[in-house]
PASEBA-1860 file (N, C-alpha, C; in nm, 3 decimals):
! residues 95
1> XXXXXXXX> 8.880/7.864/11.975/8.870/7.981/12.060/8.730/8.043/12.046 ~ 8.672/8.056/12.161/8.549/8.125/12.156/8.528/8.273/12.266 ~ 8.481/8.372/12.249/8.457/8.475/12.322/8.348/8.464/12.489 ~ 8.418/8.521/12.555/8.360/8.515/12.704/8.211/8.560/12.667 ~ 8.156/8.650/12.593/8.037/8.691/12.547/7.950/8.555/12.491 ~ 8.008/8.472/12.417/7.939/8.353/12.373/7.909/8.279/12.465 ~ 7.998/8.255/12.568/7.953/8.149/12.694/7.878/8.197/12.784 ~ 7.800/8.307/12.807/7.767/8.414/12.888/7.634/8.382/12.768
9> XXXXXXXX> 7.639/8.387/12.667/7.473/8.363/12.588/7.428/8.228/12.586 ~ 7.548/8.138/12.625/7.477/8.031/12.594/7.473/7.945/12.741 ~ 7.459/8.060/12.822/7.365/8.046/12.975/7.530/7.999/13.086 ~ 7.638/8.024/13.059/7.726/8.060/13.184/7.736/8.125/13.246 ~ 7.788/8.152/13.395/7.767/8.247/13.459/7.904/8.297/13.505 ~ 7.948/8.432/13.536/8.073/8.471/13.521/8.182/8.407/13.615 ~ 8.111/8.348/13.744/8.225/8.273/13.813/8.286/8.120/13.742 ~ 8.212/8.082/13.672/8.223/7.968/13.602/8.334/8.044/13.445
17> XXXXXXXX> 8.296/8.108/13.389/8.369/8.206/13.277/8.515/8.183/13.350 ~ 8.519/8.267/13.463/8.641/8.298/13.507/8.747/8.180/13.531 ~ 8.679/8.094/13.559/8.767/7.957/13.616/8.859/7.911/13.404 ~ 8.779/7.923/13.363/8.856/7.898/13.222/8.976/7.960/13.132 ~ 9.060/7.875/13.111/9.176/7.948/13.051/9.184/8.049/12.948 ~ 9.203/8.209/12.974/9.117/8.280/12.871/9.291/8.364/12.784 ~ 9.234/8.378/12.672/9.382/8.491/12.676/9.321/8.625/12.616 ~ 9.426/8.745/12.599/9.363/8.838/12.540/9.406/8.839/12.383
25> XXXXXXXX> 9.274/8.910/12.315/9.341/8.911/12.142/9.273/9.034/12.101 ~ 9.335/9.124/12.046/9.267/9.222/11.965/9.146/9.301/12.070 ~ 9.179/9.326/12.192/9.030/9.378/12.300/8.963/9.277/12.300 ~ 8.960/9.122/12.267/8.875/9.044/12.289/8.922/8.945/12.368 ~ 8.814/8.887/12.486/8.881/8.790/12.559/8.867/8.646/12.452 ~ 8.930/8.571/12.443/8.889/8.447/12.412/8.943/8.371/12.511 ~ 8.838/8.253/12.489/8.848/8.132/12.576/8.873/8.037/12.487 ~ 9.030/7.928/12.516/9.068/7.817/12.470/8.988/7.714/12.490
33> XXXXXXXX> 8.879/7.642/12.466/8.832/7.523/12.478/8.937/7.390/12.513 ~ 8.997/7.454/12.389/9.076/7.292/12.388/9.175/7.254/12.518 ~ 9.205/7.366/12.581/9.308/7.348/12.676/9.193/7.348/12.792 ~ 9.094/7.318/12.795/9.007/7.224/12.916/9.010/7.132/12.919 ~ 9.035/7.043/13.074/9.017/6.912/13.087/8.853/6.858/13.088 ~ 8.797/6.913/13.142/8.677/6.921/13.184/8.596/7.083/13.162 ~ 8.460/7.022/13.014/8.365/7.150/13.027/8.250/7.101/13.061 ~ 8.179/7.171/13.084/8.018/7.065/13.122/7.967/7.011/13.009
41> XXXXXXXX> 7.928/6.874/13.054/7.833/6.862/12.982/7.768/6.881/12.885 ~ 7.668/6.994/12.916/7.543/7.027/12.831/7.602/7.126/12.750 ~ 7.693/7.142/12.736/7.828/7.275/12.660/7.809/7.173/12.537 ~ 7.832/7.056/12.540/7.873/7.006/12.375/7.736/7.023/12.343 ~ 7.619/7.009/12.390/7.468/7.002/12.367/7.452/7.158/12.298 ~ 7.476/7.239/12.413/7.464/7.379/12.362/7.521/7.426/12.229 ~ 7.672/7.375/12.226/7.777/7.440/12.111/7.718/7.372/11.989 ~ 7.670/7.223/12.030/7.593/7.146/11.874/7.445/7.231/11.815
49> XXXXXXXX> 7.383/7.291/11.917/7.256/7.338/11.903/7.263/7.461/11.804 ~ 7.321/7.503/11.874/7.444/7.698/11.837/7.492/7.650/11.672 ~ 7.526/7.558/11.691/7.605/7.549/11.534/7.524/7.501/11.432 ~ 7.389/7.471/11.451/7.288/7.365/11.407/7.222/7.526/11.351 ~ 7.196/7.586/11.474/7.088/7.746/11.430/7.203/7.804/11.316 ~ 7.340/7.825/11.336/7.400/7.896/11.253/7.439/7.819/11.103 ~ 7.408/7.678/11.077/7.389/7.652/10.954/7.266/7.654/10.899 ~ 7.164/7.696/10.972/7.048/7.669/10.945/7.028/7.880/10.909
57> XXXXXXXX> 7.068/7.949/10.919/7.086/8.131/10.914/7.162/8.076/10.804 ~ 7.299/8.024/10.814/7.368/8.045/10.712/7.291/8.007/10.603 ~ 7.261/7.914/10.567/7.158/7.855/10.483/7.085/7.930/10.389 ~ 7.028/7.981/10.477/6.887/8.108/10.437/6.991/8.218/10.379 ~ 7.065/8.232/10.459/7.134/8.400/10.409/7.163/8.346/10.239 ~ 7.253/8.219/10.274/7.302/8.187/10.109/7.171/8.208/9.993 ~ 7.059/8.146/10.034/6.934/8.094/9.926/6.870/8.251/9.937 ~ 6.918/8.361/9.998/6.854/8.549/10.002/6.922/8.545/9.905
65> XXXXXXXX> 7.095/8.539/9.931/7.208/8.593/9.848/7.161/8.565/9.657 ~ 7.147/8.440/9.631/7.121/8.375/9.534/7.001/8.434/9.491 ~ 6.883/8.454/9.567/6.760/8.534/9.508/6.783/8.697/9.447 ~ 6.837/8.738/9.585/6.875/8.881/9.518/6.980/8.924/9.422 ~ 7.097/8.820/9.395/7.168/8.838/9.292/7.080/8.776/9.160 ~ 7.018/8.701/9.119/6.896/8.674/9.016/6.849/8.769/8.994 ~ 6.733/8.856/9.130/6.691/8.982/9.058/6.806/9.084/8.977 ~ 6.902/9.095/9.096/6.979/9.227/9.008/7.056/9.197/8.872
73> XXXXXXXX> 7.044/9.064/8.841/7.110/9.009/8.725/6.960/9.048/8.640 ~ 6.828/9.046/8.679/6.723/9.038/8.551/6.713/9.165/8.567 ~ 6.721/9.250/8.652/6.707/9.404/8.682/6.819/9.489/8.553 ~ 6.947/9.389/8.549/7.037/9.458/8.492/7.048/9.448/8.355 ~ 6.962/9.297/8.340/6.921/9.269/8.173/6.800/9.317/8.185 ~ 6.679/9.389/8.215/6.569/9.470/8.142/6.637/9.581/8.106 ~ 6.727/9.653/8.225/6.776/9.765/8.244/6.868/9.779/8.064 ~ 6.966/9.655/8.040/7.003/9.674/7.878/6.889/9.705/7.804
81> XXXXXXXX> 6.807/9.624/7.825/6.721/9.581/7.678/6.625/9.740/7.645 ~ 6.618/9.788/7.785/6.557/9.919/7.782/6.655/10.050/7.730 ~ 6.778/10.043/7.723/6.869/10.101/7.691/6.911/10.065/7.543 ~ 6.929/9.941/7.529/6.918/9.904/7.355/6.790/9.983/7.268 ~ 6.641/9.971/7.364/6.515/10.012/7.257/6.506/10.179/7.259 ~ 6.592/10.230/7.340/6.591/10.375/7.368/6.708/10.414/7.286 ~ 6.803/10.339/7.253/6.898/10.389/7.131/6.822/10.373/6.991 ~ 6.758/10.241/6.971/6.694/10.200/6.833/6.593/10.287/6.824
89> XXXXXXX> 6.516/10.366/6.920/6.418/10.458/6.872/6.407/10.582/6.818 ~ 6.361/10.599/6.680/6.340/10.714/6.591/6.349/10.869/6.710 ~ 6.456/10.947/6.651/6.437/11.044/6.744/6.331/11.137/6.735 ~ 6.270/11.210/6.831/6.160/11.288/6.818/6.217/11.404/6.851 ~ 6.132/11.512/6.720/6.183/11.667/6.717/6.067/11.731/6.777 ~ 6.075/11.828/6.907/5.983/11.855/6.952/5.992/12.000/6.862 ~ 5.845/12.072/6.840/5.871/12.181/6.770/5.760/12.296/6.857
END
């Protein structure tokens, strides 16, 4: 199931939208693929392209995710070690 909004980005035009078996879900239209006999063509071209960019985002997002959890993992070990040397340090009496 894919959204009337997706086929509309990936260059359909609404009389063509309309001809496809759509149902409603949650305020969203979706469109059944599978219950087409016939989609165009350049649709499997498009949907392979579409899915090619979104492993290729996904990708990146994962290898951000992994960077920025590293920092906040070394952020969170200076953050001890600075908290360990601030307990171990001689207290100072201001006078």
């Amino acid at each position: 199931m894919i959204t009337k909004l997706f086929l509309c980005q990936i260059g359909y035009c609404q009389s063509v939208i309309k001809a496809f078996p759509i149902m409603q879900s949650d305020s969203t239209t979706l469109v059944n693929l599978q219950k087409l006999d016939s989609i165009r063509p350049d649709f499997t071209v498009r949907f392979s392209l579409l899915h090619l960019q979104y492993d290729s985002i996904n990708q990146t997002y994962v290898k951000f995710a992994e960077i920025f959890q590293h920092r906040v993992d070394s952020l969170q070990k200076f953050d001890q070690q600075a908290n360990n040397l601030i307990h171990k340090a001689p207290t100072v009496i201001k006078l």
